[in-house]
Structures are given as structure tokens and as C-alpha cells.
PAMARFI-347488 format. One record per residue (C-alpha): x negated, y, z negated; residue in one letter; residue number from 1. Coordinates in pm, whole numbers, plus 50000, padded with zeros to 5 digits. Example, Ala and Ser with C-alpha at 12.3 -4.5 7.8 and 13.67 -1.06 7.14 Angstrom:
REM residues 2
[lokol [48770 49550 49220] A 1]
[lokol [48633 49894 49286] S 2]
This chain:
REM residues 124
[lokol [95940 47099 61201] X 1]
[lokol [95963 47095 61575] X 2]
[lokol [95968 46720 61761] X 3]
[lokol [95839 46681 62130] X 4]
[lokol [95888 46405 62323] X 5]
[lokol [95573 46242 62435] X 6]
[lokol [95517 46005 62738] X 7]
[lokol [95168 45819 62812] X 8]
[lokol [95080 45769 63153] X 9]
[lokol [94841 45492 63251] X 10]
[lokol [94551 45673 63381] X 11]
[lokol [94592 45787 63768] X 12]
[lokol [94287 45817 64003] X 13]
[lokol [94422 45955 64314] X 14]
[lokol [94103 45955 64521] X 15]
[lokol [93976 45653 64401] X 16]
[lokol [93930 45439 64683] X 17]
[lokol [94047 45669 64923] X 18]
[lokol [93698 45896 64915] X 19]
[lokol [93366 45779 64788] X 20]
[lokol [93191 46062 64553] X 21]
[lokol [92940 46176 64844] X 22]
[lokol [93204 46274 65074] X 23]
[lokol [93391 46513 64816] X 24]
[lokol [93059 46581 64720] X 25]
[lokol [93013 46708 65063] X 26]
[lokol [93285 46973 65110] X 27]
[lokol [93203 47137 64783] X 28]
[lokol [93026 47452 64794] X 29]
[lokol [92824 47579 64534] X 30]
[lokol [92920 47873 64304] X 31]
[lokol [92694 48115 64527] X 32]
[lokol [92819 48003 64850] X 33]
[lokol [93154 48070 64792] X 34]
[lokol [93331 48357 64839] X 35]
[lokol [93694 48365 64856] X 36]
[lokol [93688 48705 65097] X 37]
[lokol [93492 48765 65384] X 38]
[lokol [93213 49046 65307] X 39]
[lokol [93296 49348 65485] X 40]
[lokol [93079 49286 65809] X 41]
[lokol [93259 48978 65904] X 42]
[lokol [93524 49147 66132] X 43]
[lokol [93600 48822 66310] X 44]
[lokol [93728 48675 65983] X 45]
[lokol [93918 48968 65863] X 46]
[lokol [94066 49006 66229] X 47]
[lokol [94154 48657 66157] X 48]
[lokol [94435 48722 65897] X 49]
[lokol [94820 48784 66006] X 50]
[lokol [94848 49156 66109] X 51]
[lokol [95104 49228 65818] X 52]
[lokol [94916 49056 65514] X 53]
[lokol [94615 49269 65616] X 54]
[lokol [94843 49577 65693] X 55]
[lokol [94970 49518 65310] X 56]
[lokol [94610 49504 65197] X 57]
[lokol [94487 49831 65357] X 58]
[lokol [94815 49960 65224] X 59]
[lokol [94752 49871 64823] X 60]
[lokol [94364 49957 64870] X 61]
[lokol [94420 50323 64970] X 62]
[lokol [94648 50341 64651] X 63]
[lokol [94482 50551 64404] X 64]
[lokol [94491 50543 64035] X 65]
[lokol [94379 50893 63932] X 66]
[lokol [94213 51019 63620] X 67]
[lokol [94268 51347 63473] X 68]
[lokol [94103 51500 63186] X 69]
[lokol [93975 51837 63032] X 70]
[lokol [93648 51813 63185] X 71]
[lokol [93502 52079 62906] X 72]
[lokol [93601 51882 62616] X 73]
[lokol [93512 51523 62708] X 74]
[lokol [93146 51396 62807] X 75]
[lokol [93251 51051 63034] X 76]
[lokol [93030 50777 63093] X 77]
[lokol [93126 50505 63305] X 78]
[lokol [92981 50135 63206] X 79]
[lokol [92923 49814 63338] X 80]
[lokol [93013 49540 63147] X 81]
[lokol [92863 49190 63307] X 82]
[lokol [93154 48892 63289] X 83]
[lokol [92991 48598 63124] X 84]
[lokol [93284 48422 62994] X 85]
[lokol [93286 48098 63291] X 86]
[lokol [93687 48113 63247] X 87]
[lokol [93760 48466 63333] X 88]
[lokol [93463 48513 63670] X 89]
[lokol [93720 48346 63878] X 90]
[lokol [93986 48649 63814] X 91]
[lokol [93782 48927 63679] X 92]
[lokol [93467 48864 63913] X 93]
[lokol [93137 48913 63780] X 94]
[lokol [93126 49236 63609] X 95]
[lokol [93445 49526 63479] X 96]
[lokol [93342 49887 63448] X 97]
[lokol [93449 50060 63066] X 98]
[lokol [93489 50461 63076] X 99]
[lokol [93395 50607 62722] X 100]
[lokol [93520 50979 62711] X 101]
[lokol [93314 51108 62358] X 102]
[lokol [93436 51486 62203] X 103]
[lokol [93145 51713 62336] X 104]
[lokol [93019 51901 62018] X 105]
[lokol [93356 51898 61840] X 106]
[lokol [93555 51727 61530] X 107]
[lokol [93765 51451 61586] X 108]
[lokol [94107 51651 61491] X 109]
[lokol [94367 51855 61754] X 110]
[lokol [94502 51744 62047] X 111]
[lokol [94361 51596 62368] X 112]
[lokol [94540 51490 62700] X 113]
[lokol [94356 51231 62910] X 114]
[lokol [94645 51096 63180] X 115]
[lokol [94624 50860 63469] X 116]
[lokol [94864 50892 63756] X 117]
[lokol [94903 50682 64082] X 118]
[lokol [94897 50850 64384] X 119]
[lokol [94862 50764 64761] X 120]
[lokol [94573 50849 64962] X 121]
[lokol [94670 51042 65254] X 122]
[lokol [94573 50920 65620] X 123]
[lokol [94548 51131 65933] X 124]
């Protein structure tokens, strides 16, 4: 048997009486106005962010993670899978993509190679 120590705590409002519920109220935005990136035709705001943070973005975007496969053996479909789970839309966004690679025409027995390699994109 493991013991833990355990300590109550009276309970602690730290707004109380410091904001009344309209004002917080106020700031909030609503689960479709927020957006924790600016969409792609906001330059402004992405010209906004420190030179070498968005330098370090470009850089891990053009990063590729590259899928290779024997295209004769496999047929591939690529699937959206909607996020519905309220806990994991904050990380995973609203939706993940599944690819299902099914034998064409042939029994499930021998050996297959499906490999995924990283590689840089190149840049004139």
C-alpha cells in the first residue's frame, strides 16, 4: 500500500472581487472565433512574429516526411477521420487523415516493404 500526503486548501477565488463575470465574459471568444494562427492571408500578422521564430517555422514546414511503397501491390486510400473527442480538438484540430494500403488481388502471405523517410525540400 502506497500513502500520500494530503493537504486541503480552503477554497481560493482569485478573481473574485477583482473582475465581475461580464467583464471576463467580455474578452472570451467563442470556439469559432478563435484561432490560435493567423489564416494565411493575414500577412500583417504573420509579418508580426520575430524574424527567427518564423524563419524556424518555414524551416520545419518544408520538412518532408516521405512515403514509399510498391505502388503495384498496394491500392492506398487516404481518409478523413473528423475529431469529436472535445479533449483532443485543441491539439489534434478538427479532423486527422488515416492511409489504408489493402493487397491488390493477392493473399495476405510474403513480404511487403512500405517505409517512410524524412527528407528536406529543396529551395532555389
Amino acid at each position: 500500500m502506497a500513502c500520500l500526503p494530503l493537504w486541503a486548501q480552503s477554497e481560493r477565488n482569485f478573481l473574485t472581487g477583482k473582475f465581475q463575470e461580464k467583464d471576463i465574459t467580455s474578452l472570451l471568444l467563442s470556439r469559432a472565433e478563435w484561432h490560435p494562427f493567423p489564416a494565411i492571408d493575414e500577412r500583417e500578422k504573420w509579418n508580426a512574429v520575430p524574424k527567427g521564430l518564423r524563419q524556424a517555422c518555414i524551416h520545419n514546414a518544408e520538412r518532408l516526411l516521405v512515403l514509399t511503397f510498391e505502388r503495384e501491390k498496394f491500392n492506398v486510400l487516404a481518409e478523413t477521420i473528423p475529431i469529436t473527442d472535445a479533449h483532443l480538438r485543441p491539439v489534434w484540430g478538427d479532423r486527422i487523415a488515416r492511409i489504408v494500403f489493402r493487397l491488390s488481388g493477392q493473399a495476405l502471405h510474403g513480404h511487403y516493404k512500405i517505409c517512410l523517410e524524412k527528407q528536406t525540400m529543396k529551395t532555389n
